[in-house]
N, C-alpha and C positions, 0 to 999 in steps of 0.2 A: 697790165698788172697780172695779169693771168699768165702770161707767157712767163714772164719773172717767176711768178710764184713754182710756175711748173719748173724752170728751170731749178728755184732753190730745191724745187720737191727732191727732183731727179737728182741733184750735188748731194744731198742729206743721205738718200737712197743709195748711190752709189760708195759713199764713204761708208756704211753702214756694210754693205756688203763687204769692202775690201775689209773693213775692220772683221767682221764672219769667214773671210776666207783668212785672215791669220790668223784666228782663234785656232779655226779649222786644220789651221799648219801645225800650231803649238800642239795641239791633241795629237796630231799623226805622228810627228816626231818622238814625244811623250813615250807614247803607246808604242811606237816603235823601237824603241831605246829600255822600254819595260819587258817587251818580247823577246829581246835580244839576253834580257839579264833572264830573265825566266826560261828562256831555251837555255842557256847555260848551265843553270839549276837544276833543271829536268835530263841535260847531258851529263852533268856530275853524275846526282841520282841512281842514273842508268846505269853507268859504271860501274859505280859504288856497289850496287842492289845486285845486279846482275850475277856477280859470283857469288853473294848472298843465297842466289835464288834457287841459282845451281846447285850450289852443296843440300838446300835444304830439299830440293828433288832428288838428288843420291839419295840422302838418308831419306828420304820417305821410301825413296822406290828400293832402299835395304831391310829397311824395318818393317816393310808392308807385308813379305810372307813372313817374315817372326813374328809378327803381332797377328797373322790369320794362324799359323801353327800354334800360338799360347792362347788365343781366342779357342780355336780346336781342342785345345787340352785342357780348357780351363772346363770345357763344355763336356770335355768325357771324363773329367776328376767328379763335376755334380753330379752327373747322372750316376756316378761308383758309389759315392758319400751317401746319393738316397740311394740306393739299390743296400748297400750296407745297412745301411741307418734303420732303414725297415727291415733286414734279416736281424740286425739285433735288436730291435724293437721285439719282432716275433719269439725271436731264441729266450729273451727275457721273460716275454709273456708266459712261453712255456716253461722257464727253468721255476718262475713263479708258481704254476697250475701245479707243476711234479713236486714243489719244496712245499705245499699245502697240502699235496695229498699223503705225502710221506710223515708229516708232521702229524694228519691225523690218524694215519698206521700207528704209528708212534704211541699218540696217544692210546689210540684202541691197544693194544698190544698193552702199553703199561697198563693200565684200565681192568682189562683181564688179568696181566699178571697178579694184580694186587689184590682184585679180586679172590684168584686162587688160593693166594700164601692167606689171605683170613684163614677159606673155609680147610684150607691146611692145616692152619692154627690150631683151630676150631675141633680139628678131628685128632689130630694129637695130642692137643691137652682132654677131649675126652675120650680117645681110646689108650694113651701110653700115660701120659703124668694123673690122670685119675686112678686108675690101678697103684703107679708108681707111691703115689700119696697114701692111699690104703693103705697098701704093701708097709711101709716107714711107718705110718703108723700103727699097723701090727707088730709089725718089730722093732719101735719104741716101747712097747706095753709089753713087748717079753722082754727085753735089757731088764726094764724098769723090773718086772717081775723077779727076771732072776737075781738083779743085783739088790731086789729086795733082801730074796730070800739067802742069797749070800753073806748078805749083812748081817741076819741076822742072826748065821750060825757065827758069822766072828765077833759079833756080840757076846755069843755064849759063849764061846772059846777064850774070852775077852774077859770074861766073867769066873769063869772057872779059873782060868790065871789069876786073877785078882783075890780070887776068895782062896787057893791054893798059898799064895805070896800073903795073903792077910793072915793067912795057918800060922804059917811059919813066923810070923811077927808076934802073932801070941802067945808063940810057945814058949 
């Protein structure tokens, strides 16, 4: 019974493997028939890409000194813009400092002038138009005087016609 049994063992055993070695076949073939379409793909690809790859190495290796020359010039435009930017920062500060101190010239100057035309004022109303007032009115008080006194000789004369013309009415 043993010898049987081993025999079944070993038929089980052996059918078991040849069925593992066709698995093993189907797998390799598979896989090999996957490799074959996948090399294919990766042969397109190649193709394909490759003048892709090429042109994009032209233009990088065209555009690599333009793009360090406009890095270069982008770098010496900043450095001009602040170098500028701080003279007209300063030019301003100072146009500022000078347009403050002329404003208060300005003022001092008007300040004084106005000051002066008062006590200008001041000394020609009391040394020209105070006399000048006097003056007017002294000689409003001789008009008035004389043309008193002239009146009052043409009153008389005024009078003497009248009482002459009144003669003559009575006669």
């Amino acid at each position: 019974m043993n010898s049987n049994l081993l025999t079944v063992f070993i038929a089980i055993t052996s059918v078991a493997v040849v069925l593992q070695m066709l698995i093993l076949l189907g797998l390799y073939l598979s896989i090999k028939r996957t490799t074959t379409q996948v090399e294919g793909i990766a042969l397109d690809f190649q193709r394909r890409a490759t003048p892709i790859m090429e042109n994009a190495r032209d233009v990088l290796a065209d555009a690599t000194p333009k793009i360090k020359e406009i890095t270069a010039n982008l770098t010496e435009v900043s450095a001009t813009l602040k170098r500028q930017a701080t003279t007209l920062g300063d030019t301003a500060v100072e146009m500022v400092v000078r347009a403050k101190n002329k404003v208060a010239q300005a003022d001092d100057m008007v300040t004084r002038t106005l000051e002066r035309v008062e006590k200008t004022t001041g000394a020609v109303q009391n040394s020209v138009l105070l006399p000048v007032r006097r003056m007017n009115g002294i000689l409003h008080g001789i008009s008035v005087g004389i043309g008193a006194f002239l009146n009052q000789k043409r009153e008389v004369r005024e009078e003497r016609q009248r009482s002459t013309n009144d003669e003559g009415m009575f006669v």
